[in-house]
N, C-alpha and C positions, 0 to 999 in steps of 0.2 A: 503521633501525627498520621493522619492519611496518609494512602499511597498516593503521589504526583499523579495528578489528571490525566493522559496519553491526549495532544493538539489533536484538535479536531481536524475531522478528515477532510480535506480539500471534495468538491462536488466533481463527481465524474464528469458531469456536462464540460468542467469547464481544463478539461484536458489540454494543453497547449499544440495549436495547429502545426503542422506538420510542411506548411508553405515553405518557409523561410529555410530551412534546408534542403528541399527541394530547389527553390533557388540557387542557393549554392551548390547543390549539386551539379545542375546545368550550366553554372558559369562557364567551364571551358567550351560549351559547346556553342552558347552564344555568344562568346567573345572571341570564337574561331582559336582559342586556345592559348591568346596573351593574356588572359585570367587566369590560368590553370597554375602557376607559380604563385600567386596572392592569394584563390582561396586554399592549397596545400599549404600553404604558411598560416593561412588562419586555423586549419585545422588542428601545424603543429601546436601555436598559441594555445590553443583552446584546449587538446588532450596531453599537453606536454608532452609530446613524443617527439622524439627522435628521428625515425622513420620516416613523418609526415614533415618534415624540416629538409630529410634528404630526399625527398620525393620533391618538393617545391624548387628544391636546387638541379634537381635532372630534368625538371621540364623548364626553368628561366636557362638553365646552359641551352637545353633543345633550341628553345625559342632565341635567343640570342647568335645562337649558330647560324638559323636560318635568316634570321635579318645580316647578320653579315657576310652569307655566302649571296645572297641576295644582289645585296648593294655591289657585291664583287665583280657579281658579274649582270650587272644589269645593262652593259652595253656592249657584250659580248656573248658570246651560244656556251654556256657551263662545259666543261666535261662531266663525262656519263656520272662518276663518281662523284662527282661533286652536287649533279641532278639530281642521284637518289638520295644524299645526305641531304637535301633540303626537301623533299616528299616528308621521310620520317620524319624530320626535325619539325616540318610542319603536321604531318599528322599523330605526333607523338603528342602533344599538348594538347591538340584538338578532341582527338576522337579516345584516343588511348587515354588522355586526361578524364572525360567524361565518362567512360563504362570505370575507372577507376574510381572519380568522384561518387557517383550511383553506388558503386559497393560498399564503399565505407563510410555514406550516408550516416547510418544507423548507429556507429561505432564513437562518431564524431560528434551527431549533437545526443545519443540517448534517448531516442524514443521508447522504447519496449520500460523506462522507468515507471509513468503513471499508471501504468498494467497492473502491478502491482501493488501499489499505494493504497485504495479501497481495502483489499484482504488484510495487511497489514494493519491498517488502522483499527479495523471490525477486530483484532486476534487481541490489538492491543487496549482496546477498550472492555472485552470480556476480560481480560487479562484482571483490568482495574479491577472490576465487576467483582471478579470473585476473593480479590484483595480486602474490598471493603466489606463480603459475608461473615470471610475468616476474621479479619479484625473484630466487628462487632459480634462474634461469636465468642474471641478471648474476653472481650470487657463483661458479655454478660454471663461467663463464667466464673468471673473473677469476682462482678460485682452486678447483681441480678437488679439490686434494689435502683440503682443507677440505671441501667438496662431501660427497664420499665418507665423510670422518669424520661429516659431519651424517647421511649414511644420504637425502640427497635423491633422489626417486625411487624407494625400496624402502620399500615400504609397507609390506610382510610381514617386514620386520624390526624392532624396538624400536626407537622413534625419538620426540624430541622435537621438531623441528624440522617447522613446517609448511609444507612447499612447496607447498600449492593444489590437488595430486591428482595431478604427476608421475610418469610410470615412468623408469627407466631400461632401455631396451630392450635397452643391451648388457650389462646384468648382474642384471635383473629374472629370477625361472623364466617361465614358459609360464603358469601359474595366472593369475599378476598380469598379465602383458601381455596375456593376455584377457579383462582386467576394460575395458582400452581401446575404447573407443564404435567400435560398425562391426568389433570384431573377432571369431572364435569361435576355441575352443578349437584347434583344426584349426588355422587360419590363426597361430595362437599356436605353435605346436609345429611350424609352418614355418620360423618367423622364427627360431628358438632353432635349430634347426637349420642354417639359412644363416649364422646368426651365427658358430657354433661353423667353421664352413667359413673364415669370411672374417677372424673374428678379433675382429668386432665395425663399427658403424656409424657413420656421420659425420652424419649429419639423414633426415629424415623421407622425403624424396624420394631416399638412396641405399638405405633398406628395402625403400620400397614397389618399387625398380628388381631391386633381388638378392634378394626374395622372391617377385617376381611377383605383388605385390597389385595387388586392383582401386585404377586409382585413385581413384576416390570416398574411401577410405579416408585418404589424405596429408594432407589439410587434418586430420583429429583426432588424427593422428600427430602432427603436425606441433602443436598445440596442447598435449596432452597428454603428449608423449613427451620424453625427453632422452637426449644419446648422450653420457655421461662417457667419454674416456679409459682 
């Protein structure tokens, strides 16, 4: 059996916006900081954490403090201590909520994921790639005459069978063998020539010897190329 196809890569373009936690982000700020307990809770929901659970509970006690020192003394002058437990309590949720929400933005919904996704996907699709070379390199070692019936290697002929991007150098034209990475037409129309001389090749390394290629060029022979029989 083939190797399993690697899903296709989702389009860069369509990256998911970046709004919607930004919203959340700013909850505490535009709701003066009686939000800041609801979206830490969402955040603990969302990342199962712990931390963002007891963070949700230290700004609803903050905020609950100040509505009740509030209502306490709303027909009376607070004492001092009691004044400044209600600043913090109020700007503990508000402003301290917000530069906190803003930090852990990133943490909470994962942006920095699709960043990676493209790379990933491209590693895993060459991955396939060179699965289906090696595969159809064991069958037409094993079974050359098959091989040839599949059309492995000859791209420029009908063919269902997908070998990964092989040529067959000793029975590929000149066209196709200069579609091989490192090769030009020129250098193509060498090797079909020497071929025709010699009858045909046995690996990567006795072309690149009886065509006179650079050898830079062997190693993508050598990956890309096959010699059938």
């Amino acid at each position: 059996m083939p190797p399993p196809i690697p899903p296709t890569p989702p389009p860069v373009q369509q990256r998911p916006s970046s709004a919607p936690s930004y919203l959340w982000a700013l909850a505490p700020l535009y709701t003066c900081g009686f939000g800041t307990p609801f979206s830490m809770m969402y955040a603990a929901i969302r990342r199962r954490s712990v931390w963002y659970g007891l963070a949700s509970a230290g700004y609803a006690t903050a905020t609950g403090l100040w509505i009740y020192l509030a209502e306490l003394y709303e027909a009376t002058e607070a004492p001092v201590l009691a004044s400044v437990a209600m600043v913090l309590c109020m700007l503990g949720p508000w402003l301290i909520g917000t530069v906190h929400s803003l930090a852990v933005r990133r943490q909470v919904f994962g942006d920095a994921a699709p960043y990676e996704t493209g790379n990933e996907q491209a590693i895993a699709l060459a991955q396939h790639r060179r699965a289906l070379r090696q595969q159809a390199r064991e069958l037409a070692q094993h079974d050359p005459v098959m091989a040839r019936e599949l059309r492995i290697g000859r791209p420029d002929l009908p063919r269902q069978y997908d070998d990964g991007g092989l040529v067959d150098v000793n029975r590929a034209p000149a066209p196709v063998i200069a579609n091989l990475p490192g090769l030009t037409p020129a250098l193509a129309e060498q090797i079909v020539r020497v071929r025709d001389q010699v009858g045909g090749f046995v690996s990567a390394e006795d072309v690149s010897a009886a065509a006179s290629l650079p050898p830079h060029l062997t190693a993508d022979l050598a990956e890309y190329g096959i010699f059938l029989p």
